[in-house]
Structures are given as structure tokens and as C-alpha cells.
C-alpha positions in Angstrom: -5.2 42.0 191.7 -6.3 38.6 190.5 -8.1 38.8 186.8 -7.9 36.6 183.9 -8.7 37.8 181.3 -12.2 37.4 179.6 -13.5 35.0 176.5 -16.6 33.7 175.3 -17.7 31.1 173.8 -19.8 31.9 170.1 -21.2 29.4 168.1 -21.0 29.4 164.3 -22.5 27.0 162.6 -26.2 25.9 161.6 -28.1 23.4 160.4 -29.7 23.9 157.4 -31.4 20.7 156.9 -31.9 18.1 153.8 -31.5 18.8 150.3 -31.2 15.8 148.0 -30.5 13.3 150.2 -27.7 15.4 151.5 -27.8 17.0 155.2 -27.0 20.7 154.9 -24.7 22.8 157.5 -23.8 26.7 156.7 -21.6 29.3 158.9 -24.6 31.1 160.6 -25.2 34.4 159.1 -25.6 36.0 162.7 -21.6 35.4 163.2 -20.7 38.7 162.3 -23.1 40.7 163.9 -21.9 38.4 167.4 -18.2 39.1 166.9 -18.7 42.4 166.5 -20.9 42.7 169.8 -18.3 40.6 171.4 -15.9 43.2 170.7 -17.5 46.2 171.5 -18.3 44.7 174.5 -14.3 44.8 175.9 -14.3 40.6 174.9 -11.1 40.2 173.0 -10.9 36.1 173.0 -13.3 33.3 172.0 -13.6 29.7 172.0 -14.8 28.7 168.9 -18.0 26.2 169.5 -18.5 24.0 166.6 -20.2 21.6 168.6 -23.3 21.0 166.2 -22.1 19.4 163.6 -22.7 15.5 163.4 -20.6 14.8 159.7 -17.0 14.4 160.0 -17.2 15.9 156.3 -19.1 19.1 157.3 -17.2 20.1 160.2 -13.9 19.8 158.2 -15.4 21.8 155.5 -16.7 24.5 157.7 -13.8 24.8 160.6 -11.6 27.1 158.0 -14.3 29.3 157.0 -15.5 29.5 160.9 -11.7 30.1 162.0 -11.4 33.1 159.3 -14.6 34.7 160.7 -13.0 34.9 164.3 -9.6 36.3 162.3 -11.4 39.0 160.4 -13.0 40.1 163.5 -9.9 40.9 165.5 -10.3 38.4 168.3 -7.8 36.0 169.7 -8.7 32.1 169.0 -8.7 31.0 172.9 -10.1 27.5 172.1 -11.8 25.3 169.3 -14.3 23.3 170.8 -15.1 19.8 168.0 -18.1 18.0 167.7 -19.0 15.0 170.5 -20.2 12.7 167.8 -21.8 9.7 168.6 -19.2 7.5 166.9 -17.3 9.8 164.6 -15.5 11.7 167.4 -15.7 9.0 170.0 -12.0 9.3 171.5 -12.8 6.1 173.3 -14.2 3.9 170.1 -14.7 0.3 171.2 -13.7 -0.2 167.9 -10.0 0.2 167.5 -9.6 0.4 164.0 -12.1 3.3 163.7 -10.2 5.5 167.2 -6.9 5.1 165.6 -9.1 6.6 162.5 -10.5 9.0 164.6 -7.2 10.6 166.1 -5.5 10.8 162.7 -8.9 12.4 161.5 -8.4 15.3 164.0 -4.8 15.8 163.5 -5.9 16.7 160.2 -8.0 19.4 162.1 -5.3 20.7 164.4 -3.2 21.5 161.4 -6.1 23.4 160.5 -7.0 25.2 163.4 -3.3 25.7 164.6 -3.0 28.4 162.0 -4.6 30.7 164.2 -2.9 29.8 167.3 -5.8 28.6 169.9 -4.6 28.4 173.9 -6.3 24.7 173.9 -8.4 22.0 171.9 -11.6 21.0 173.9 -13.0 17.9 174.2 -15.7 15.5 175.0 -14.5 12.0 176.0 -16.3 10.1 174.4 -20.0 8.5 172.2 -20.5 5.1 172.2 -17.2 4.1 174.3 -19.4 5.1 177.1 -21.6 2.7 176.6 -19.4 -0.4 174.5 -17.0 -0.1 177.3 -16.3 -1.1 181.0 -15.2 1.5 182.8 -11.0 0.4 182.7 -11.6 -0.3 178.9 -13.3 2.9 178.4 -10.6 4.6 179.8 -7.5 3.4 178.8 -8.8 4.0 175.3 -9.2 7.7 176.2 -5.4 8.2 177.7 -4.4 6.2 174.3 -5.9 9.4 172.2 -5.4 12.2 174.5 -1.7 10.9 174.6 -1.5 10.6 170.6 -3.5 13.6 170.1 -1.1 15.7 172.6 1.8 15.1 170.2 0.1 16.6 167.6 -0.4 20.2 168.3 1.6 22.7 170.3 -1.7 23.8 172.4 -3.1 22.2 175.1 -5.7 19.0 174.5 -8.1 19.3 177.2 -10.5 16.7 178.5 -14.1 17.8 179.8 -15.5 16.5 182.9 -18.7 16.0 182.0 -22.7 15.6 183.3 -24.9 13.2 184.2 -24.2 9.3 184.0 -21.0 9.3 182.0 -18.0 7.4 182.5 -16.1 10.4 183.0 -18.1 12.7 185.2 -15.9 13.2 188.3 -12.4 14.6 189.5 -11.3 11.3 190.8 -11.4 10.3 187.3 -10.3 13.5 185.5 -7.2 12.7 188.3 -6.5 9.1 186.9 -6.7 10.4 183.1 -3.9 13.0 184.0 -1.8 10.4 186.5 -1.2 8.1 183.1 -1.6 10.9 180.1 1.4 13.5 181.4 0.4 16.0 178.8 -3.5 16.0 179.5 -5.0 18.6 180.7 -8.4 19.8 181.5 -11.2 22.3 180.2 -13.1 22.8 183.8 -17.1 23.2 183.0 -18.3 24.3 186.8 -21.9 23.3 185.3 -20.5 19.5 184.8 -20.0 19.1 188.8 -22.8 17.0 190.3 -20.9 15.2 192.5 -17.7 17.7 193.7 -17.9 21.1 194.3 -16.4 23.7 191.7 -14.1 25.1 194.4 -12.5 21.9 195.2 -12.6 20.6 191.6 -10.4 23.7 190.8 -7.9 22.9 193.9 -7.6 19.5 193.3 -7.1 19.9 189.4 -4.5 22.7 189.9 -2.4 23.8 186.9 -3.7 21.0 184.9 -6.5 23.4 184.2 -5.8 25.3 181.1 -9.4 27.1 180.4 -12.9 27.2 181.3 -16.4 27.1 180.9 -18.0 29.3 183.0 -21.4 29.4 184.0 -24.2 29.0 186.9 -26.1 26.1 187.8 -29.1 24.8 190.7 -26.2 21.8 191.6 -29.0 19.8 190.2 -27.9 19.8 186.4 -26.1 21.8 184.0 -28.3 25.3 183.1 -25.9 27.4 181.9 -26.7 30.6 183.4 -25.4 33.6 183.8 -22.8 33.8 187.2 -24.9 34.9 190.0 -27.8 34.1 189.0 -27.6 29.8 189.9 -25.6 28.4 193.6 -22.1 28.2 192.8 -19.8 30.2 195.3 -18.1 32.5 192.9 -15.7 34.4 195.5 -14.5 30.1 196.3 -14.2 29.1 192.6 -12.0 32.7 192.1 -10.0 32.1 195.1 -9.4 28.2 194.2 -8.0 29.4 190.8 -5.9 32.4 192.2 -4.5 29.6 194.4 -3.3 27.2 191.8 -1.6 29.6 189.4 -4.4 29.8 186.7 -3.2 31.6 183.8 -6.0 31.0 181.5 -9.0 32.9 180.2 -12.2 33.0 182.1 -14.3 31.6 179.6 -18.0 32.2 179.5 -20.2 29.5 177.9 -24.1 30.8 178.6 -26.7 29.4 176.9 -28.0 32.9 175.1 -30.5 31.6 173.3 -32.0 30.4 175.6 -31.7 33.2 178.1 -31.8 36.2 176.3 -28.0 37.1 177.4 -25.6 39.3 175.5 -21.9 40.2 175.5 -22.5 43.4 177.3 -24.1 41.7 180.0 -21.2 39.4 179.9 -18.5 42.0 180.4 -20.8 43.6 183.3 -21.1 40.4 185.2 -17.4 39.6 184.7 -16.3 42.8 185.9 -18.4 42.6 188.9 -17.1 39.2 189.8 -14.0 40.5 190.4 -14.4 43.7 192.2 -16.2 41.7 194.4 -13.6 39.0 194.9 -10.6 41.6 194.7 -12.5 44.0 197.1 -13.1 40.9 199.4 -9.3 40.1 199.3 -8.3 44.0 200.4 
């Protein structure tokens, strides 16, 4: 019976807004009270979402305190997910100076973070590179720092495909990043695929797949909703990655403000993707 196991993604971190000049972040208070639903909802892994943050300075002082509130808790580290700062985190800076800056900047991080043993590192490509670049520029830039970053951490440096009118927004091109970057690999957000079907993004990407964000869409942009509830063929995309060999964690990333969602209904609608797949399989 095909069934990875389950993770969420939580996020931590909050803006607290300007105090003397100075823009104020803080561990959001509600992290506890999450983890502990998390928990008692069967959810045993999380991918740490520290997106939020847009000060190089802030995220470094917050990612230790964040990474201990996920420890305390009891939970496995699946993933760390950084910032996609315009410029600060751009892994495809037009400015080279300031990307080989950048990549020793999160090395710093992975030290950091690799304390607690995450599956992967999660990534958006890039900030202004996407718009400073041609498209060959733009990209040999981003094997350049996958490839450096890759030698600085034992887990897995994945690359999202991302949405919209990016530079790196389909499989051909997740394909051509992981033809010339060997030890690349790929988070799979089935939201980010306007132009290639989840199914075939998961056959065509293969083992190179090493975790997930999972969540449902209308095909015409990312929503974030809860599996069964947008148009993505779940039975296909569980099929496709039973296929290739995935051995990651099924990864939720809802938007539960938004929604209203909770980790119980999270466990409830991962459980009944999979009876329904493995009872479609018998």
C-alpha cells in the first residue's frame, strides 16, 4: 500500500512592524498552540515556512529560535523553506558580487538549520534575476548556486517551479536546471503548474522530486486549497509518484488563514486520499 507519510507546512514568524526606525519581526505567539494541534492531529513532520521575512538580519536571528520551537514540540524537521527576497535571496543576482554573497550567506544558514536534520532546503529561484536577466543568463546563474549551495549541506537543495510569468515556471525548465546541476533536485508545488499537468510534472520529474507542496487549485492560479476541493486529479498525481519511487513526505501547504483549515482536517483529507487511491489500486 502506497502512503508517504504526512507533513505540513506551519509558519512562524510575524511582523511586528516599526519601532525606531527599525522593522520588527517576532516568532508568532500562536506557534505552540499549532504544533501542538499538528501533533494531536497524527502530523509528525513539518516544513518550517519562514517565508515572511524580508531582512537577511531578521531571518538569521529568528531561524534558531523557530527551529527549537519545532524540536520542543516533538516533530521531525521535513524542510526549512527561506525567504524569496527581492534581492537578498536572489539565487540568480545579476550582480555577481552580491550571489556569491548570497550563497555564502545561506551556508551560514544550513549550518544552522542542519542541527536538526531537515529531509531538504526549499527554494525560490530567484528576485530581481528574473527581471535583470535574459533567460540563458538568468539561468546559468541559478545552476551556479544550486551547485555551490548543494555542497554545503548533506540534505537535499530543492528548486520550486514556480507561478505566473517567471523565468522558471515550467518542467522543461525545472529539466534543463537538473540536466547541468547533478545534485539539484526539486520541491513539486502541484499549485505552480499552469502550463503542465501535476501528473505528468511528477512523471517527468521522477526521483529528482524529494518533497512537496500539496494543495488544490482552479488550473487557473495558485489557491491553495484543501485536496478535493479545486481540479487536480488526485488518484493521477498519487499514481505518478507511486510510479517514480517517491520516498518523500506528502507535504501539505494550505493557505489556513485564509480558509479556515486545521490539522485535523488535514489528517482527514490525507487519509481519505489514500484509501481512495489504494482501494482504486485493489
Amino acid at each position: 500500500m502506497f502512503k508517504p507519510e504526512l507533513s505540513s507546512s506551519v509558519g512562524y514568524v510575524i511582523g511586528k512592524g516599526l519601532k525606531d526606525g527599525e522593522y520588527l519581526y517576532a516568532v508568532d505567539p500562536a506557534v505552540k498552540k499549532d504544533l501542538g494541534e499538528l501533533k494531536a492531529a497524527g502530523i509528525n513532520s513539518v516544513e518550517l515556512d519562514v517565508c515572511g521575512m524580508h531582512y537577511a538580519w531578521a531571518f538569521e536571528k529568528l531561524l534558531k529560535s523557530s527551529l527549537r520551537e519545532v524540536n520542543k514540540a516533538g516533530v521531525t524537521l521535513n524542510s526549512v523553506h527561506y525567504p524569496f527576497g527581492v534581492t537578498w535571496m536572489d539565487l540568480a543576482s545579476p550582480w555577481e558580487a552580491d550571489r556569491l554573497e548570497i550563497v555564502k550567506w545561506i551556508g551560514k544558514q544550513f549550518r544552522t538549520a542542519d542541527e536538526f536534520r531537515p529531509r531538504a532546503h526549499v527554494f525560490h529561484p530567484g528576485g530581481d534575476g528574473i527581471k535583470a536577466c535574459d533567460a540563458d543568463e538568468y539561468m546559468a546563474k541559478l545552476c551556479d548556486s544550486v551547485n555551490r549551495l548543494a555542497d554545503l549541506t548533506d540534505a537535499y537543495v530543492c528548486i520550486e517551479i514556480m507561478v505566473g510569468g517567471e523565468l522558471f515556471n515550467t518542467v522543461d525548465k525545472a529539466e534543463k536546471l537538473l540536466e547541468r546541476v547533478p545534485k539539484a533536485n526539486i520541491v513539486l508545488d502541484v499549485n505552480h503548474l499552469l502550463h503542465d499537468k501535476p501528473e505528468e510534472a511528477v512523471l517527468r520529474l521522477g526521483d529528482r522530486i524529494k518533497t512537496l507542496h500539496i494543495s488544490d487549485y482552479d488550473f487557473v492560479y495558485e489557491r491553495h486549497l484543501m485536496p478535493l476541493e479545486g481540479k487536480i486529479n488526485w488518484n493521477a498525481v498519487i499514481s505518478a509518484l507511486e510510479k517514480t519511487g517517491y520516498d518523500g513526505r506528502f507535504n501539505y501547504e494550505l493557505d489556513m488563514k485564509k480558509y479556515g483549515y486545521n490539522y485535523k482536517q488535514i489528517s482527514e483529507n490525507y487519509e481519505k486520499l489514500f484509501s481512495d487511491y489504494n482501494k482504486s489500486r485493489a
